[in-house]
DRENLUMFI-192947 format. One line per field, with one value per residue (C-alpha): chain; residue number from 1; x, y, z. Coordinates in Angstrom, 3 decimals. Example, Ala and Ser with C-alpha at 12.3 -4.5 7.8 and 13.67 -1.06 7.14 Angstrom:
2
mol: (A,A)
seq: (1,2)
X: (12.300,13.670)
Y: (-4.500,-1.060)
Z: (7.800,7.140)
//
This chain:
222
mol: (A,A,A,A,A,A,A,A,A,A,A,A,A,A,A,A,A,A,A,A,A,A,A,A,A,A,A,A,A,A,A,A,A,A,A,A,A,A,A,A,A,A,A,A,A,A,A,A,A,A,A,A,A,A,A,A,A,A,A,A,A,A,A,A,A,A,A,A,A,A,A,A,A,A,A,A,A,A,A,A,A,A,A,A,A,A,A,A,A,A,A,A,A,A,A,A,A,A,A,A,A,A,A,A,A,A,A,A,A,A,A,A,A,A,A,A,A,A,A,A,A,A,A,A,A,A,A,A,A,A,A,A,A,A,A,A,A,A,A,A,A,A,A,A,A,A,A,A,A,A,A,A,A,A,A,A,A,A,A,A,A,A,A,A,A,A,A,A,A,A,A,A,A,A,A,A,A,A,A,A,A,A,A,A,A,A,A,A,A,A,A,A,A,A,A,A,A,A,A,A,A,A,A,A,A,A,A,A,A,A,A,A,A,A,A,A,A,A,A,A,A,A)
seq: (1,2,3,4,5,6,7,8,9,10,11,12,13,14,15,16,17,18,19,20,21,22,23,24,25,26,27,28,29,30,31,32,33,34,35,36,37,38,39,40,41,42,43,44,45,46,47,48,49,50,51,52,53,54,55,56,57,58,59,60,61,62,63,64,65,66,67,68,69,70,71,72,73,74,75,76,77,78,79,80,81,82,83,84,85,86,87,88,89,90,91,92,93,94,95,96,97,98,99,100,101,102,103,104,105,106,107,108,109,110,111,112,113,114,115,116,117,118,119,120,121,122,123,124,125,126,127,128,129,130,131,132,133,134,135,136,137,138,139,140,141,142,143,144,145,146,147,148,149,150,151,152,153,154,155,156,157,158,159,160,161,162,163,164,165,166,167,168,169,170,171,172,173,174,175,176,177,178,179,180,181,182,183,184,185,186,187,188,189,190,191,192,193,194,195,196,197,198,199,200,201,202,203,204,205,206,207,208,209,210,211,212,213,214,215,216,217,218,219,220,221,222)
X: (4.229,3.957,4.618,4.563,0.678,-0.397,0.566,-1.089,-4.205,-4.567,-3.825,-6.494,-8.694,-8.693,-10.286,-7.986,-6.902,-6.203,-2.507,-1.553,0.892,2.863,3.302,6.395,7.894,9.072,9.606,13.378,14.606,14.123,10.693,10.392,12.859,10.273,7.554,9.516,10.382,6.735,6.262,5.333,7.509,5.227,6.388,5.309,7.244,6.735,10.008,12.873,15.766,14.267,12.936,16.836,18.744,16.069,16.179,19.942,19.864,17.097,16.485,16.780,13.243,11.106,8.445,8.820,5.752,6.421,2.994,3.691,3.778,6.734,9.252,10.342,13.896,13.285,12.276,15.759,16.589,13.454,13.299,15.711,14.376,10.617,7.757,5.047,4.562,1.046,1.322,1.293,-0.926,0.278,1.774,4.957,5.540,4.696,6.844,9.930,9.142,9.166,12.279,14.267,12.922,14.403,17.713,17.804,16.248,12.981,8.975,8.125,4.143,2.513,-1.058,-2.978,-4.076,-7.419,-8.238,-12.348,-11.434,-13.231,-9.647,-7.670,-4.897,-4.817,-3.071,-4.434,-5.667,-9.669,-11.891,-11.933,-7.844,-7.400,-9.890,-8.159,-4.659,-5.377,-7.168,-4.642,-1.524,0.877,-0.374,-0.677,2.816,4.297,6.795,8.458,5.913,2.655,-0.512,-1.643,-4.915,-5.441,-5.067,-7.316,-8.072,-11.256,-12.123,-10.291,-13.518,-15.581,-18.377,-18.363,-21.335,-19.066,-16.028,-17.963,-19.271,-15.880,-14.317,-17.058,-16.803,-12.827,-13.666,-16.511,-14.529,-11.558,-14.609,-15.145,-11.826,-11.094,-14.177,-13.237,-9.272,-10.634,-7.634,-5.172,-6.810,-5.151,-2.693,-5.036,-5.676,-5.383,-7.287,-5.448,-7.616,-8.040,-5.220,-5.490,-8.092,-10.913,-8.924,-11.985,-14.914,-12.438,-12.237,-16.067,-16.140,-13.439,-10.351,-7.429,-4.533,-4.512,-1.738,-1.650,0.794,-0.197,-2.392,1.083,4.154,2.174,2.617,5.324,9.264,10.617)
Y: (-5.763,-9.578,-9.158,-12.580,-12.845,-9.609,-10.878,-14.171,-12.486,-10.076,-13.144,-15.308,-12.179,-11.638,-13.531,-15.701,-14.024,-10.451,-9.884,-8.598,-6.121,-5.455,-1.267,-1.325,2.704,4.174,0.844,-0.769,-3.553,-5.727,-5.105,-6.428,-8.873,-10.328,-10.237,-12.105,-14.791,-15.033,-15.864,-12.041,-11.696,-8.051,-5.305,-1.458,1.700,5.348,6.874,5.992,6.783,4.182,2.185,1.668,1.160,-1.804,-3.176,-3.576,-4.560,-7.150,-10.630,-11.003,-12.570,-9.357,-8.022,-4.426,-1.934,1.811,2.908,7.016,10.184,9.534,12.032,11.413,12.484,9.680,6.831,5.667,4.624,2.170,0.716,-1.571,-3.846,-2.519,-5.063,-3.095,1.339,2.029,5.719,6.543,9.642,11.540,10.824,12.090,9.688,7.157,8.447,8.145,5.181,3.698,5.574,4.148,1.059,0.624,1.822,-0.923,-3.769,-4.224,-4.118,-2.564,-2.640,0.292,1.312,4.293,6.286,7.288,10.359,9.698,11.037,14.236,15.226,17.503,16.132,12.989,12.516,10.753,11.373,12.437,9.697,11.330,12.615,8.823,7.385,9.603,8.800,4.879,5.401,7.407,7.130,7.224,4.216,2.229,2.451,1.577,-0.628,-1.052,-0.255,-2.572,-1.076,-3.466,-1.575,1.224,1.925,4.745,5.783,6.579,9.646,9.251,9.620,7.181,7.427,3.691,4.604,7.266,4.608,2.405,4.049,5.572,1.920,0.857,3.806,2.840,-0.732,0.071,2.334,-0.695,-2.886,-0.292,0.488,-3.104,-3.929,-0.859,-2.188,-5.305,-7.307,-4.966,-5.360,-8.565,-7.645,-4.958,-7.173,-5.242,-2.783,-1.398,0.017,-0.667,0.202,-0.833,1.130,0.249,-2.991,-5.053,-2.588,-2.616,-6.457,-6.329,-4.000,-5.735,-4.978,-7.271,-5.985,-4.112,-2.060,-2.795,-1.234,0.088,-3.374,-4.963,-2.718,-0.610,2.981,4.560,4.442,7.044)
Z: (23.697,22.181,18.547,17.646,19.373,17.834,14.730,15.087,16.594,13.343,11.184,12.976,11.740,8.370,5.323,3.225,0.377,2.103,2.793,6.106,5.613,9.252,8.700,10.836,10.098,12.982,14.949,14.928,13.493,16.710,16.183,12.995,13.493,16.464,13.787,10.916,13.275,13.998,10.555,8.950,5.562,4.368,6.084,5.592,5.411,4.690,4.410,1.847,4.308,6.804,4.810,3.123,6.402,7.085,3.926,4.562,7.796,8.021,5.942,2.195,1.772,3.551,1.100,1.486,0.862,0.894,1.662,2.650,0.274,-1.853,-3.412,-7.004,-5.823,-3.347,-5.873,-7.589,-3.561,-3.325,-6.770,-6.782,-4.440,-3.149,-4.014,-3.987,-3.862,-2.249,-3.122,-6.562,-6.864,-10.155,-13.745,-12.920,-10.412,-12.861,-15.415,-12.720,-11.359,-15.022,-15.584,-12.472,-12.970,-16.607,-14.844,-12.772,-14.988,-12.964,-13.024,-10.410,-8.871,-7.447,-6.659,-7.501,-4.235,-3.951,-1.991,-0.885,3.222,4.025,5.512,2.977,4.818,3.119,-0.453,-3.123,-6.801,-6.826,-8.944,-12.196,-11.844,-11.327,-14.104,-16.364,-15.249,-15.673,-19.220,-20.292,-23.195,-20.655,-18.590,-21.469,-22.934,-19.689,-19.924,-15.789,-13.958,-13.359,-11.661,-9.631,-7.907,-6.034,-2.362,-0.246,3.598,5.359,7.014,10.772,12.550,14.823,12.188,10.946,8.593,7.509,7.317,5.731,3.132,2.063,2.199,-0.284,-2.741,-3.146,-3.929,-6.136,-7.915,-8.550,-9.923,-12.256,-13.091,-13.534,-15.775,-17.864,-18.126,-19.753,-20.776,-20.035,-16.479,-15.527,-12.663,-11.233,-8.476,-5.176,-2.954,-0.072,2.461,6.236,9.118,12.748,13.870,11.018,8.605,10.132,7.925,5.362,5.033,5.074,1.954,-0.131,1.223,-0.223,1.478,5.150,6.679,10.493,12.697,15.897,16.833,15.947,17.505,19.700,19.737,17.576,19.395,17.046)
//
């Protein structure tokens, strides 16, 4: 497996202004290592207990993502150092988030997760549960944690009307969530949507960030 082309390769491939983030969970720190000297500083994880061993082990200047389902017994080990949570899919989460984050002296950015797949599998807030969430008291007294967009998954089928049309509800619902923010709207920036097997419909429907792994590392070591 050549990290450093596969990086390169996906790099060559997307837009400017969409962030490639490497989604490097259950790979070792060689592996990521091999991508960072290739140049990749955004790196994705989906478990705090991983993610924290990396985050110790590898360079100071790695942008981590958590981008799994995360615990709120699991947040106070991420905060102090995660750049961006993918995952956010409730008000308490928010609430701890902002709560650890005060501990610790930091803003922390996150993204609302969108649940459009036809899997129930998937996680993620419906529409209206997120509408309501970003319109609500407790998102606009938030003082440590910054919503930055929201992030979402397709249905994992070989559908790519299907794909598609999923990809474009999720940004379509950010450009109405962001008109309806107005000024308070400024740092919601970011749509998350598109992994290795569909990032290039994504792009096409307004993707801003994808989360690549498997075109990257290969298949999962552990």
């Amino acid at each position: 497996m050549d990290i450093a082309r596969n990086i390169e390769e996906t790099r060559r491939s997307l837009p400017a202004g969409v962030t490639l983030v490497a989604v490097s969970k259950f790979h070792p720190a060689e592996a990521i290592r091999e991508a960072y000297d290739a140049g990749q500083r955004v790196f994705g994880e989906s478990r705090a207990q991983e993610l924290l061993a990396k985050w110790r082990a590898l360079p100071a200047d790695i942008e981590w993502h958590f981008i799994g389902p995360l615990q709120s017994n699991k947040v106070k080990e991420i905060v102090p150092f995660v750049s961006l949570i993918h995952s956010v899919d409730s008000e308490k989460l928010l609430r701890e988030i902002e709560k650890q984050a005060a501990r610790v002296d930091r803003v922390v950015d996150v993204l609302l997760e969108l649940h459009v797949a036809q899997e129930e599998t998937k996680h993620g807030l419906s529409e209206a549960e997120c509408e309501a969430l970003l319109m609500s008291e407790t998102v606009a007294t938030l003082a440590r944690v910054r919503i930055r967009g929201v992030m979402g998954m397709a249905t994992n089928t070989d559908d790519e009307a299907t794909v598609r049309g999923e990809f474009h509800r999720i940004r379509a619902f950010f450009d109405r969530m962001k008109a309806r923010l107005g000024e308070r709207g400024a740092a919601f920036t970011e749509v998350s949507m598109g992994m290795s097997h569909d990032y290039q419909l994504a792009v096409e429907e307004g993707s801003t960030m994808v989360r690549v792994g498997t075109h990257i590392f290969g298949e999962r070591v552990y």
